[in-house]
C-alpha positions in Angstrom: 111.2 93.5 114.1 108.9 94.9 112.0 104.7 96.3 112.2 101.9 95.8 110.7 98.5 97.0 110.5 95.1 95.5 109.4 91.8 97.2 109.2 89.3 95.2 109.5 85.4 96.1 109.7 85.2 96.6 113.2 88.4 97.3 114.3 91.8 98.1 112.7 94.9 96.0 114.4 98.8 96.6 114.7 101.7 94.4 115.7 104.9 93.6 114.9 106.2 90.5 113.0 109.5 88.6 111.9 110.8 86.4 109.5 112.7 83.2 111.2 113.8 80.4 108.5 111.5 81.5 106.2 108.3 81.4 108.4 106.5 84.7 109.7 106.0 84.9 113.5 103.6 88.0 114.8 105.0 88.7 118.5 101.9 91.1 119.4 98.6 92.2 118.3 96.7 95.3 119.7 93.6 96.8 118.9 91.8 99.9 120.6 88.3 99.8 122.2 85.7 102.2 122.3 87.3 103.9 124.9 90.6 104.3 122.9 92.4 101.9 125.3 95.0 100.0 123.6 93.9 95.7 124.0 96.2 93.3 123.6 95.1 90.1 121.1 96.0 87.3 122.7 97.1 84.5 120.7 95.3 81.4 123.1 92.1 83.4 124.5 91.6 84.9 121.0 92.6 82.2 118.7 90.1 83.0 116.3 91.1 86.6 115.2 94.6 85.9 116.1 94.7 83.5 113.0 92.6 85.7 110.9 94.9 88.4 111.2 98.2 86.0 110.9 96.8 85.5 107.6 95.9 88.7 106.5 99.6 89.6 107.4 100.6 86.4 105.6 99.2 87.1 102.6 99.8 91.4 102.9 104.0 90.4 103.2 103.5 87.6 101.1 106.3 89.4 98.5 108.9 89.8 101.9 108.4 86.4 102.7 109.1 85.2 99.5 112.5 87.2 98.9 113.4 85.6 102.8 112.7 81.9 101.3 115.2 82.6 98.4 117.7 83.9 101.0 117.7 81.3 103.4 118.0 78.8 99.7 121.2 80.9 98.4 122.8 80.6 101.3 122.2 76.8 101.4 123.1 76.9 97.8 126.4 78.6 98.5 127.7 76.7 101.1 127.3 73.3 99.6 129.2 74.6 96.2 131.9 75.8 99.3 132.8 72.3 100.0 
């Protein structure tokens, strides 16, 4: 697992994320309120943002999800030439 953080105008969000098969996946989102109380993003109730920021982070690791992609393909590479 690794985090992330986004600032955005009127708030700045954190989570973590993971590569499977290629593909990011963000496990949590949080954000503070006004009151410094940590909110959890959810990904059904606040579908909007939750996207918004899946993009942001998207394009921010775009580099780290690249260099995944071309590991997942070597290693398909190398075990067809192992047959």
């Amino acid at each position: 697992m690794k985090q992330f953080e986004i600032s955005l105008p009127k708030a700045v969000y954190f989570g973590d994320y993971r590569f499977d098969n290629g593909k990011l996946f963000i496990d949590e989102v949080h954000t503070f309120d006004e009151d410094e109380q940590r909110i959890e993003i959810d990904s059904l109730n606040d579908a909007e943002i939750f996207q918004r920021i899946y993009s942001l982070v998207e394009k921010d690791k775009c580099d780290e999800i690249a260099e995944e992609r071309e590991q997942i393909l070597a290693e398909r590479k190398s075990r067809l030439t192992d047959f």
